[in-house]
C-alpha positions in Angstrom: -9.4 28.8 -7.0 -6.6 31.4 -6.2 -4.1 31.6 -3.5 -1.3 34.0 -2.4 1.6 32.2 -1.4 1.2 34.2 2.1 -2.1 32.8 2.3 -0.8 29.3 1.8 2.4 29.9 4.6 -0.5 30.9 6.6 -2.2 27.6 6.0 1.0 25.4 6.7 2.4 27.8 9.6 5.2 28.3 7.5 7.9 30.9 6.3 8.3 32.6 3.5 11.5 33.3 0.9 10.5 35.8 -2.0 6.9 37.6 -3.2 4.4 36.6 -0.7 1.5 38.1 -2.7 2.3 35.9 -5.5 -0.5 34.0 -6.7 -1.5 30.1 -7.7 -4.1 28.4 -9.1 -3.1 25.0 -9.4 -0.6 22.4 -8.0 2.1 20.9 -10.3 5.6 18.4 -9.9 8.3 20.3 -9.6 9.9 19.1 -13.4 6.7 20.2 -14.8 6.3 23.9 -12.8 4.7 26.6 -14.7 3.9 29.8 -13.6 0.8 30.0 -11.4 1.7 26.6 -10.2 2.5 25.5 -6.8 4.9 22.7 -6.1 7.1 21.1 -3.2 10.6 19.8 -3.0 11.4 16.7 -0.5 13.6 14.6 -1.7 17.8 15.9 -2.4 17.7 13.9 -6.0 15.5 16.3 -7.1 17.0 20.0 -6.0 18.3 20.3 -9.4 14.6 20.8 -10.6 14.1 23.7 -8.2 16.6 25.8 -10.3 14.8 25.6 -13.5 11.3 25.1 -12.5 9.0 27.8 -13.4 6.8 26.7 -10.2 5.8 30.1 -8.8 6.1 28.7 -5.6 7.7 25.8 -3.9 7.5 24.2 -0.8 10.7 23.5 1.0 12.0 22.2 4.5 13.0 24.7 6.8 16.7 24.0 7.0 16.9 23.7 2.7 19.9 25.9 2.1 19.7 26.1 -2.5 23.6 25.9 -3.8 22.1 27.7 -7.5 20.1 30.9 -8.5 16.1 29.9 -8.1 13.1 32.5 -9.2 10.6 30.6 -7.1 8.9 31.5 -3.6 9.8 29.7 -1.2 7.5 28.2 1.8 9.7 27.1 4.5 7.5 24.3 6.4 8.7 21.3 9.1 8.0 18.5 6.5 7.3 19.8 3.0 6.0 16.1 1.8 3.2 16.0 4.4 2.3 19.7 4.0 1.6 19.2 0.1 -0.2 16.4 1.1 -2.6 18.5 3.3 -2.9 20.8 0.4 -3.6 18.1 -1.9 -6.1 16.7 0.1 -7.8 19.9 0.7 -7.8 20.7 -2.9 -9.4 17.4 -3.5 -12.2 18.3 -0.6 -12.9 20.9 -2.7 -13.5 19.4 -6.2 -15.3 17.0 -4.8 -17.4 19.5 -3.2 -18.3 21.0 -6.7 -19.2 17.6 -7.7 -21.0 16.2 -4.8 -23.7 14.0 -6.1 -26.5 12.3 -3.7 -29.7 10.0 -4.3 -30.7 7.2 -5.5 -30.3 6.4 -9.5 -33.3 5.1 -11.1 -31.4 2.1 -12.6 -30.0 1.5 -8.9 -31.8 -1.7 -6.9 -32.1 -0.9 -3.3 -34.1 -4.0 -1.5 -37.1 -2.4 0.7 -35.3 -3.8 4.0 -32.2 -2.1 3.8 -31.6 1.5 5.6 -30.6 4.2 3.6 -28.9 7.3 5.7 -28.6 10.8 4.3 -26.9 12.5 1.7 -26.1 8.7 0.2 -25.3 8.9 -3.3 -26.1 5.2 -5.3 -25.1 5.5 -8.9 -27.0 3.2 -11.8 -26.6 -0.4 -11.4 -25.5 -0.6 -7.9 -27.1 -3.7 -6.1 -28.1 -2.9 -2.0 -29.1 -6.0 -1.0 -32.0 -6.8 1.7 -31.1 -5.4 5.2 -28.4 -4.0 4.7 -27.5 -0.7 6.7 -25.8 2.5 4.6 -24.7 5.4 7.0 -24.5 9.3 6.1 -22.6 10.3 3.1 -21.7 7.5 1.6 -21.1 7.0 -2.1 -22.0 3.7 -4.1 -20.8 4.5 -7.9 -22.0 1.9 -11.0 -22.0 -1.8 -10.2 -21.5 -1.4 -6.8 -22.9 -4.7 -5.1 -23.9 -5.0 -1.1 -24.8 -8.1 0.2 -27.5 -8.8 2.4 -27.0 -7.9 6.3 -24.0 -6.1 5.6 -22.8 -2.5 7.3 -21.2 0.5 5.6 -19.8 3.5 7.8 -20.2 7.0 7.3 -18.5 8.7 4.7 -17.5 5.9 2.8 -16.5 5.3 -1.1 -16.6 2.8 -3.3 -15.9 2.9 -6.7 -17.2 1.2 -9.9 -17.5 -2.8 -9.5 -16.9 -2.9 -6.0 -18.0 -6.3 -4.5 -19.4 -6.5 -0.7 -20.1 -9.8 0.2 -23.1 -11.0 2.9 -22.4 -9.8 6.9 -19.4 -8.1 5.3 -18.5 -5.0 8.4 -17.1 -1.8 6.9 -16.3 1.2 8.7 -16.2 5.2 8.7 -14.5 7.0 6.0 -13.1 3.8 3.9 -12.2 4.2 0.4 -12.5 1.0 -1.8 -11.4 1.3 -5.8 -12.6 -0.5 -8.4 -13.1 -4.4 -8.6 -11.9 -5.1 -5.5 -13.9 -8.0 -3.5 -14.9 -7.6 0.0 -15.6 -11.5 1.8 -15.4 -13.7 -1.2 -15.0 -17.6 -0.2 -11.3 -18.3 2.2 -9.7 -21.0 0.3 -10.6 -24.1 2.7 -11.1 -27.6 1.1 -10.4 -31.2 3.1 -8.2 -33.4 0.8 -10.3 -36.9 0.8 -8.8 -40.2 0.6 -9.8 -40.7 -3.0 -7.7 -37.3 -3.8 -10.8 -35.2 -4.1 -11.1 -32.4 -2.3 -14.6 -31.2 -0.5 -15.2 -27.6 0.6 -15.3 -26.2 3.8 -18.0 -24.1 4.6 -16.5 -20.5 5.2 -18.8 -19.3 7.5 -17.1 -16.5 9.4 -17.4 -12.6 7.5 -14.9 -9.5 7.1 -14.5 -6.8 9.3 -13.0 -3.1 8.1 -12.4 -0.8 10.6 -12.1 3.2 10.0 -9.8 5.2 7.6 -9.2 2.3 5.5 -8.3 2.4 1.7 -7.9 -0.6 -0.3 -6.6 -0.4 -4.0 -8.5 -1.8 -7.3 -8.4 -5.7 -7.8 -7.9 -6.7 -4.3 -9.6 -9.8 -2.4 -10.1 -9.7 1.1 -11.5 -13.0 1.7 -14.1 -13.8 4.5 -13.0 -16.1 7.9 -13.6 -19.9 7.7 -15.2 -18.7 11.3 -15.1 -15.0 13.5 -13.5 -12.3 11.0 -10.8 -11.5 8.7 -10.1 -8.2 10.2 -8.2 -5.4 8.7 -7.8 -2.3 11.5 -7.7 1.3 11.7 -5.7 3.5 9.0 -4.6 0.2 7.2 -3.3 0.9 3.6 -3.7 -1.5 0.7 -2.5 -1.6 -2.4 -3.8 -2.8 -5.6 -3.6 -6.6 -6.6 -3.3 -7.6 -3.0 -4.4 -11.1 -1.6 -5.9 -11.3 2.2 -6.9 -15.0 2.7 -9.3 -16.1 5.4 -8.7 -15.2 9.4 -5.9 -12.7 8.5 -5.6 -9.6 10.8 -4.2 -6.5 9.3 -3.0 -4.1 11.8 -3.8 -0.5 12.8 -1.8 1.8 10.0 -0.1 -0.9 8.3 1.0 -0.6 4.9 0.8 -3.4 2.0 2.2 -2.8 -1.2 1.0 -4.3 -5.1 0.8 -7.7 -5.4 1.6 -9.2 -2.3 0.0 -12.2 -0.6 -0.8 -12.7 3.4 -1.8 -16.7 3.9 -4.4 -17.5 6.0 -4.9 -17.1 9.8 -1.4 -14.4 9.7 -1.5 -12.0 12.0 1.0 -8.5 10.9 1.6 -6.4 13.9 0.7 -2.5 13.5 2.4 0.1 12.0 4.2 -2.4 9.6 5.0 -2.2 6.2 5.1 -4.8 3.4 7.0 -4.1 0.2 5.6 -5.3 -3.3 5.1 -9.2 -4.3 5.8 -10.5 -0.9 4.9 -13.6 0.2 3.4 -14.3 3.5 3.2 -18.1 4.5 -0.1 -18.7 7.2 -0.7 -18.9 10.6 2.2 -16.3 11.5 2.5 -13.3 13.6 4.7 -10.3 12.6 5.6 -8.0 15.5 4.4 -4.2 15.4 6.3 -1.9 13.0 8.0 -5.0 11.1 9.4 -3.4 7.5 9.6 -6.2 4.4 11.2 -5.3 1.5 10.2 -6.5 -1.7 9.5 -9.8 -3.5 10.4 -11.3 0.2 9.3 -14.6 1.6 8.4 -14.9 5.2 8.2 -18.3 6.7 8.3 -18.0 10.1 6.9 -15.7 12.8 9.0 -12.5 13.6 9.2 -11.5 17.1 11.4 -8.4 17.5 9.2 -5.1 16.5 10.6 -2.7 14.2 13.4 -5.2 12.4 13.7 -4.9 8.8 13.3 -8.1 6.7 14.4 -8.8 2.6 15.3 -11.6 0.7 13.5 -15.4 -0.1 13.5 -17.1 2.6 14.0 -13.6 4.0 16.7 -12.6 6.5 17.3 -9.2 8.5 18.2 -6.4 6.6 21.9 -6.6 7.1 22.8 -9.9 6.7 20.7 -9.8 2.9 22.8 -6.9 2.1 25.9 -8.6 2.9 24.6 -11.7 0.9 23.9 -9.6 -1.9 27.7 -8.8 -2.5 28.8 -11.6 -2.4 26.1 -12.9 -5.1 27.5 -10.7 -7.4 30.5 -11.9 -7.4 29.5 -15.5 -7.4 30.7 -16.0 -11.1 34.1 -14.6 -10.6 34.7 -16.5 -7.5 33.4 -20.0 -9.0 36.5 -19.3 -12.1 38.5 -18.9 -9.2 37.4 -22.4 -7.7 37.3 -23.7 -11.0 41.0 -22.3 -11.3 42.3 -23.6 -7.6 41.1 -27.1 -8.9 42.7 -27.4 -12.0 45.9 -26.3 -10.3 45.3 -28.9 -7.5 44.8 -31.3 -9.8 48.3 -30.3 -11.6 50.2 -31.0 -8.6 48.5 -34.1 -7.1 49.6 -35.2 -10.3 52.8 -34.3 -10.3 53.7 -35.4 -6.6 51.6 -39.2 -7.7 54.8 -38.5 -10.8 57.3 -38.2 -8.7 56.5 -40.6 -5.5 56.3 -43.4 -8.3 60.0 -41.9 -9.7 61.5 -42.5 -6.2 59.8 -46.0 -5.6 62.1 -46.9 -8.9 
């Protein structure tokens, strides 16, 4: 696939700086530009880049003003991050367009009761189990497994391994990678008085709503009873635990690694940095921001705050904490110092009183 760069200002209702007839056929980072390669510059820590790139074109913000010589084209946009995204997303449309694949494989298992839709791709050694319901367009790649009574949306994707568990609810257009587990088991079990513990029937399912994406090797367990819930645009990174009755919300964000307790409730449009911990049966107000490796412990009421630290704090307040930990060992020679000095004189004065006593 070629492109002019006028073609692609076109595209992005752009401007342009330089040759708008020069041509691209692929899309590159900026440090690794060659010619024929488009590329975008967003962030100031990499300008530097834009001088020696061989990028034939790059996509800059409208008000960039370049302090160095540059032999690129430039595409003036609003946002240059979120207009290579659009390209990069329409570039993927379209190689996944030459490889669109449909049908059913031969080493696939489909039970009789479940309801196939069109255009459904189901790669070898998928399991669809009885009545289970697969929209239009969907795509089911090797070792897929659907339990019985569950729903997929249209247009959705699940990668190698995936793991849908019975009465599990999955929406339009939802991405799943590989390994991740779909309504396994909440953890629920009633200590007993001889210090055994006996299981609680987790009875309840998982629901996924639309324009979902969940990363490879994530759990999203199933309610105790009703749903674990994640909403609308939700984003979910790899190596992520979502324990029973937990309610993602709409266009949230969840970094690697973290963990949401059970029965937590995070407001929409929030965002959860890496290896946070979330204790349960909390509620996080809408656009709350976490930093990473963060505990939360109680329930956050004011929307858009920004939280760091274990047991976590507002954003100011850890920063301010986090100077003075530095400095912790020089202050505690200078406490060690002030001691010893106090110590000097009380002895001194305990010399002397005894001296005038005589």
């Amino acid at each position: 696939m070629q492109f002019t760069a006028k073609q692609i200002s076109e595209f992005l209702n752009g401007s342009i700086d330089g040759n708008p007839d020069v041509a691209v056929t692929e899309l590159s980072k900026i440090e690794d530009g060659k010619e024929g390669s488009l590329s975008f510059l967003s962030n100031p820590k990499y300008e530097n880049f834009l001088y020696s790139t061989q990028a034939s074109v790059v996509i800059v913000s409208k008000d960039f003003a370049p302090t160095q010589p540059y032999t690129s084209t430039l595409i003036r946009v609003d946002n240059p991050y979120s207009s290579f995204t659009i390209l990069l997303d329409k570039y993927n449309e379209a190689v996944n367009a030459q490889a669109a694949q449909s049908g059913i494989d031969k080493l696939a298992f489909v039970h009789p009761s479940a309801k196939i839709g069109k255009d459904v791709f189901i790669d070898a050694f998928a399991y669809v189990s009885e009545n289970v319901v697969i929209a239009d367009g969907c795509k089911l790649n090797a070792q897929t497994f659907i339990g019985a009574n569950s729903k997929i949306g249209a247009n959705s994707t699940f990668f190698p391994g995936v793991k849908i568990y019975h009465n599990s609810v999955i929406g339009n257009r939802v991405i799943i990678h590989a390994n991740t587990v779909i309504g396994s088991d909440g953890f629920g079990f009633a200590p007993q008085k001889d210090g055994t513990y006996n299981k609680i029937p987790q009875i309840g399912n998982v629901v996924i709503e639309d324009d979902v994406e969940i990363g490879a090797n994530t759990t999203v367990d199933r309610a105790t009873m009703g749903s674990t819930i994640v909403k609308k645009g939700a984003k979910i990174d790899n190596l992520i635990q979502i324990a029973h009755n937990v309610e993602i919300g709409e266009n949230t964000v969840l970094a690697a690694q973290s963990g949401i307790s059970g029965s937590t409730k995070i407001g929409p449009n929030s965002v959860v940095g890496g290896q946070v911990g979330i204790a349960g049966h909390l509620t996080l107000a809408k656009g709350t921001q976490i930093g990473a490796q963060a505990g939360i412990n109680f329930n956050i009421t004011e929307e858009n705050k920004q939280w760091h630290g274990s047991p976590a704090q507002p954003l100011r307040n850890w920063m301010r904490a986090s100077v003075i930990f530095k400095h912790l060992p020089e202050v505690e020679k200078r406490i060690n110092a002030l001691e010893e000095e106090l110590k000097r004189l009380t002895a001194e004065l305990e010399k002397n009183t005894i001296h005038n006593e005589r």
